[in-house]
N, C-alpha and C positions, 0 to 999 in steps of 0.2 A: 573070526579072528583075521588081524591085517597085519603086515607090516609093512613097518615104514625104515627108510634107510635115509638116515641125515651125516652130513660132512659137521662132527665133531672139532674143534677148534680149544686147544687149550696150550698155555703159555709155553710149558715145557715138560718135559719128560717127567722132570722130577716132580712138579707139581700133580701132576698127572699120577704119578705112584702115590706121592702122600693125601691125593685124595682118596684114592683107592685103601688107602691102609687105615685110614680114620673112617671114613663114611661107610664101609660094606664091611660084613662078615669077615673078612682079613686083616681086621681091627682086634680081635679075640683071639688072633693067631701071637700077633705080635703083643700082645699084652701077656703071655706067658713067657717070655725071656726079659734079663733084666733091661734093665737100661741101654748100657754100652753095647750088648748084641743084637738089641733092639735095633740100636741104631746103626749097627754094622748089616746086619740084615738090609736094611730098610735103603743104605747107601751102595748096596749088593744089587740088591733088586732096580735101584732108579738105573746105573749101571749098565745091567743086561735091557734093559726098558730103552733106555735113550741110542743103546747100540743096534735095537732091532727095530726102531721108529725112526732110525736115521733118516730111509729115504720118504718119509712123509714129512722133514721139517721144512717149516715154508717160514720166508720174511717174519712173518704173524706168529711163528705157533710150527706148534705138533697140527694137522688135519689130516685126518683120519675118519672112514665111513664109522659110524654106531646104525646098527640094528634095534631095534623096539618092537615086538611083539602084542602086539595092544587088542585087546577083548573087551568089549561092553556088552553089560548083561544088565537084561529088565527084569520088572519083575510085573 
């Protein structure tokens, strides 16, 4: 097993939570409240997100290191 550590690059904070809320497992969180909490939630979360990514906004974007984990297996 290796990892690899790459400089993440994404538009903004918020984009950044609603990917995270639609694409991964925190998608089934938020689909148990209705709508409106849903999306109180969701404007809660981008919020606390964009205030503790402050100091990585750049011209471009949110950058930020991602970590990756990466295994290949033979057979």
């Amino acid at each position: 097993m290796s990892s690899v550590t790459r400089r993440g690059r994404r538009f903004s904070a918020a984009d950044y939570v609603r990917i995270q809320l639609t694409a991964t497992p925190l998608a089934s969180l938020l689909r148990q409240h209705a709508e409106g909490p849903a999306r109180h939630l969701a404007q809660a979360l981008i919020a606390d997100v964009a205030a503790a990514l402050q100091a990585r906004q750049a011209d471009d974007g949110l950058a930020f290191p991602q970590e990756a984990h990466i295994l290949l297996a033979g057979a």
